[in-house]
Each structure stands twice: as structure tokens, then as C-alpha cells.
C-alpha positions in Angstrom: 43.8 61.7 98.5 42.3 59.4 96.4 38.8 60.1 97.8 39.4 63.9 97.3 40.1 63.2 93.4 36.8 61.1 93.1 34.8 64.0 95.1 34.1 62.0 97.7 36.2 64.0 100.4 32.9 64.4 102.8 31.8 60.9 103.3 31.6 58.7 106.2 34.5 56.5 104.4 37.0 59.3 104.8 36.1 59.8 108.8 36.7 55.7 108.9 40.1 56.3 107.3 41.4 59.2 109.5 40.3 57.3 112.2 42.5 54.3 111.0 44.9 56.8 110.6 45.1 58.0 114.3 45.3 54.2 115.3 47.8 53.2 113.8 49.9 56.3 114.0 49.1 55.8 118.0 50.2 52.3 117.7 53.6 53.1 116.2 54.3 55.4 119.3 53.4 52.8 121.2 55.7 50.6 119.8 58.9 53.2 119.9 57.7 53.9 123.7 58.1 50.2 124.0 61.4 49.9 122.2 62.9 53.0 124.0 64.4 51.1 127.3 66.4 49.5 124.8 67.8 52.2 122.7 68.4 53.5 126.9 70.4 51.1 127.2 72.6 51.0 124.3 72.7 54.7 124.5 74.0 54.4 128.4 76.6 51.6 127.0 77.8 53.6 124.0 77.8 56.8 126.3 75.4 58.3 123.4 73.1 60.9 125.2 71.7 62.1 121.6 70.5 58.5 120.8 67.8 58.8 123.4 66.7 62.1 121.7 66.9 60.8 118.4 64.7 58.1 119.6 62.7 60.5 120.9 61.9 62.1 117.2 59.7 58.9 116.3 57.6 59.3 118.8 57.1 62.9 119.1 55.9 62.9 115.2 53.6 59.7 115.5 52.3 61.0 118.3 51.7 64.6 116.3 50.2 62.6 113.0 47.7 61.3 115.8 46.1 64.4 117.3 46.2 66.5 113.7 44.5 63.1 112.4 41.8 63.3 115.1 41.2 67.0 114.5 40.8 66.4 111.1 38.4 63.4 111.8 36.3 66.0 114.0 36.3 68.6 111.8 35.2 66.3 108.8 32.3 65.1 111.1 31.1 68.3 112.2 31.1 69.5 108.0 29.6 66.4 107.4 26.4 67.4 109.8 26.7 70.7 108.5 26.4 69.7 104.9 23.8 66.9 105.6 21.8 69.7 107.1 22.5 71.8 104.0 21.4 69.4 102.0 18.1 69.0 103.5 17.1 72.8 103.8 16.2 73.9 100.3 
């Protein structure tokens, strides 16, 4: 947001970002998928079926900030050619 408010929404820094974006919102899915046996097993223990779904929820939206972060990343490279071409036609 703060490179939309200095204009600078189309650069190469913003592609970097959203791609910093998708890794680490990968990595924290990652991270639930790896905690999940556990909250399994507590969830088998407290005879909890919801807690596996609820643990569920973490991982489906990580996973969701991850793709709409690499579409956005695509899209912002393919305006990026477009404009650079833009720019260069006059």
C-alpha cells in the first residue's frame, strides 16, 4: 500500500514484495500442515472432531493469500511489459 501512495505501484519492487508475500504465506501453511498431526491428536483425545476443521481454517486461507498473491504478481508483470512497451512507443 505504501508503494501505491508514493505512485510506484508498477515497479519491479512491488513484483519482489508479492512474491515475498506468496512465500511466506506458503510457509505458514506449511507450518500448520506440520503442526496438524498434533492438533489430530488432541482432537482424537478430547473426542473434538471440529478441532481438526478449525485447524483446517489456517491453512485453507494461507494457502488462498498464496495463489491470489501469485496472480497478482503475474498480472503486475504482464502490466509491467505492457506499460514498458507503452512507454517506448510514442
Amino acid at each position: 500500500l505504501g508503494l501505491i501512495d508514493r505512485q510506484e505501484a508498477f515497479s519491479d519492487r512491488s513484483v519482489t514484495i508479492l512474491k515475498k508475500i506468496k512465500r511466506y504465506a506458503l510457509s505458514v501453511s506449511v507450518l500448520y500442515v506440520a503442526a496438524l498431526p498434533f492438533v489430530f491428536m488432541i482432537a482424537d483425545k478430547d473426542d473434538a472432531p471440529g478441532l481438526i476443521i478449525v485447524g483446517l481454517v489456517p491453512i485453507f486461507a494461507s494457502v488462498v493469500i498464496a495463489v491470489f498473491a501469485a496472480v497478482l504478481q503475474k498480472l503486475l508483470r504482464e502490466a509491467i511489459f505492457i506499460k514498458s512497451e507503452n512507454d517506448l512507443t510514442v
